[in-house]
C-alpha positions as CSV (number, residue, x, y, z in Angstrom):
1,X,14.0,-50.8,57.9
2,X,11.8,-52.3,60.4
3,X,8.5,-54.2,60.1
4,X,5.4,-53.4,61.3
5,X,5.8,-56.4,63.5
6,X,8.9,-55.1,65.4
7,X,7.5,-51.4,65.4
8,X,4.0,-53.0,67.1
9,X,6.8,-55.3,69.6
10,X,8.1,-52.1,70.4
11,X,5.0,-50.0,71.1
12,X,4.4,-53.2,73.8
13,X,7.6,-53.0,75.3
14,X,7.4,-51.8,79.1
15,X,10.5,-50.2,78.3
16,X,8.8,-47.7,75.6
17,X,5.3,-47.0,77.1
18,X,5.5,-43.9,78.6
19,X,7.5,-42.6,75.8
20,X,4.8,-43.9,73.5
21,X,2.1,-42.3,75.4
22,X,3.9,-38.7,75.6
23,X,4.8,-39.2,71.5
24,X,0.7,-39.5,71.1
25,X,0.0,-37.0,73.3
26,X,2.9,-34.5,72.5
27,X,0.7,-31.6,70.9
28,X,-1.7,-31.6,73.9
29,X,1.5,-31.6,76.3
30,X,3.4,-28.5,74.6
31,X,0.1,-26.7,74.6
32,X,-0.9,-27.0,78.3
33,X,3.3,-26.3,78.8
34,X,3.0,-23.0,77.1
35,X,-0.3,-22.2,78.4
36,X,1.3,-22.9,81.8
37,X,4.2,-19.9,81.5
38,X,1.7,-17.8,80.2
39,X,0.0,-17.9,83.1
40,X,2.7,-17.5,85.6
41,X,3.8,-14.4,83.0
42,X,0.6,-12.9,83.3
43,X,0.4,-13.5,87.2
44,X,4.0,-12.1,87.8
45,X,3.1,-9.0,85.7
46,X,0.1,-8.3,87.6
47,X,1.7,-9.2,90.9
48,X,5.0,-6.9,90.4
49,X,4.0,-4.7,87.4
50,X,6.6,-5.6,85.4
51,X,7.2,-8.7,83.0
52,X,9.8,-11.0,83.3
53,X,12.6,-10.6,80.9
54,X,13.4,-14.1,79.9
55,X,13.2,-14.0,76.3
């Protein structure tokens, strides 16, 4: 099991930061995602008339 030490090493590792910073932001980044594709659903549907059958 790791120490808080190591797990505080890691969080400053170059080679972790941007994973970090998605991992703490991951809610707000799935939401704007799926907010995202419901937006290009809803244009495509009024564009064309039809939805797109991806599910």
């Amino acid at each position: 099991m790791k120490t808080k030490n190591e797990m505080i090493n890691n969080e400053n590792n170059p080679l972790y930061h941007d994973t970090w910073r998605l991992l703490k932001n991951y809610r707000d980044v799935v939401w704007s995602l799926e907010t995202s594709v419901q937006q290009v659903r809803h244009g495509f549907e009024i564009e064309y008339g039809t939805g797109l059958l991806l599910d």
